[in-house]
MIMARTI-725049 format. One record per residue (C-alpha): residue number from 0; chain; x, y, z. Coordinates in steps of 0.1 Angstrom, whole numbers, plus 2048, in hexadecimal, padded with zeros to 3 digits. Each point is the difference from the previous one (the first is absolute). Layout:
BEGIN
resi NUM | chain A | X X | Y Y | Z Z $
...
END
This chain:
BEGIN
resi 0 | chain A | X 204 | Y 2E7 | Z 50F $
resi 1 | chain A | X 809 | Y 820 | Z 815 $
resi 2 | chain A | X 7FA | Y 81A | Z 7E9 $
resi 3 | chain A | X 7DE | Y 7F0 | Z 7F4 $
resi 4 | chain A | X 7F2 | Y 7F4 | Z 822 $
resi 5 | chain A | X 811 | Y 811 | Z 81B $
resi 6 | chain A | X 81F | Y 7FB | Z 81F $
resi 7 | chain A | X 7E8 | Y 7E8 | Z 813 $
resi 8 | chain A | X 7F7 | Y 7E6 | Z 7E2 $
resi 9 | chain A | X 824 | Y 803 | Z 7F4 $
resi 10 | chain A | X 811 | Y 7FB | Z 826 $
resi 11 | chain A | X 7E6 | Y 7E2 | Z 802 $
resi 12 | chain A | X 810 | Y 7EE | Z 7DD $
resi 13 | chain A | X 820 | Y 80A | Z 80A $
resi 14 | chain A | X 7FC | Y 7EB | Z 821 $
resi 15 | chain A | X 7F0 | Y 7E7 | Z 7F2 $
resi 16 | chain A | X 81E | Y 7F7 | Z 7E8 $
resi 17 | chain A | X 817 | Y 804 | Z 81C $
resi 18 | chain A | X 7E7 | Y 7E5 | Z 813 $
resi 19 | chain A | X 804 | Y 7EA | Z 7E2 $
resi 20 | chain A | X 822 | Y 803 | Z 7F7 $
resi 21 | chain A | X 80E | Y 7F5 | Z 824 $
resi 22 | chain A | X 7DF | Y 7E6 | Z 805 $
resi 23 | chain A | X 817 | Y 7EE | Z 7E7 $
resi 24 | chain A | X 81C | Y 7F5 | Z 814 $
resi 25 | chain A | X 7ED | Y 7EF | Z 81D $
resi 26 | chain A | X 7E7 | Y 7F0 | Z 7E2 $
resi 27 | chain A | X 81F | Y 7F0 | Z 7F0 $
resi 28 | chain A | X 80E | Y 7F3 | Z 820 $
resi 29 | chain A | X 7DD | Y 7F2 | Z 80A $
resi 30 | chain A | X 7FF | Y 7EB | Z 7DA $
resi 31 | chain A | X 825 | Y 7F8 | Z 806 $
resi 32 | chain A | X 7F5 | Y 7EC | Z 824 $
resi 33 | chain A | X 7E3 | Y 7F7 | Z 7F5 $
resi 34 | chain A | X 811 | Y 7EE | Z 7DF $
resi 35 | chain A | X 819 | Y 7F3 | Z 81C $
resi 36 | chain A | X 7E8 | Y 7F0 | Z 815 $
resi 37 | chain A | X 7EE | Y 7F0 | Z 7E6 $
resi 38 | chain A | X 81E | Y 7F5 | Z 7F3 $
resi 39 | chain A | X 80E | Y 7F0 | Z 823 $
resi 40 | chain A | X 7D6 | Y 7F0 | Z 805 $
resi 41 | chain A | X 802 | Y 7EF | Z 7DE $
resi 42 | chain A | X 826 | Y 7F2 | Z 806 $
resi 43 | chain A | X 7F7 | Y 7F3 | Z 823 $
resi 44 | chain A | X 7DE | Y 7F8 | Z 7F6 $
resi 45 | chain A | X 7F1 | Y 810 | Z 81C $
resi 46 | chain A | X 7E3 | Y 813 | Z 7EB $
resi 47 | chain A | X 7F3 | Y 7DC | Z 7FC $
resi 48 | chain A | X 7F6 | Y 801 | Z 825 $
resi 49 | chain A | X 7EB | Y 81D | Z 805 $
resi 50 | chain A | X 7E2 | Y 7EE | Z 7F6 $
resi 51 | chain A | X 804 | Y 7E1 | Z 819 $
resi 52 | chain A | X 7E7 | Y 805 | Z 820 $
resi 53 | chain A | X 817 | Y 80D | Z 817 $
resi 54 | chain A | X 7E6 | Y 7EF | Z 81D $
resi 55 | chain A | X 80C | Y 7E0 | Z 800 $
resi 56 | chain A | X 821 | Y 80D | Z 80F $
resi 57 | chain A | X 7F2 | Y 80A | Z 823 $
resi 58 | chain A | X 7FE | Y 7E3 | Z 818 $
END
């Protein structure tokens, strides 16, 4: 890429793996709490009562 387009183009890709490459440490830990949560929801069946009207519970 450098010697065909140039420093700037090649300093760009060369960031932009770095980006990528340490973007996939904080994506894996996001999946591993989201898969957590889920998890926890469906054992406790909490996900079941996100879609009751929540109005009825103020007096």
């Amino acid at each position: 890429v450098y010697s065909y387009f140039g420093t700037k183009i090649a300093t760009y890709f060369a960031f932009l793996g770095m980006y990528t490459r340490w973007l996939f440490f904080p994506a894996v830990s996001g999946l591993a709490t989201q898969l957590i949560d889920f998890g926890y929801a469906f054992y406790h069946g909490s996900f079941l009562k996100h879609g009751t009207n929540i109005t009825n519970t103020v007096s």
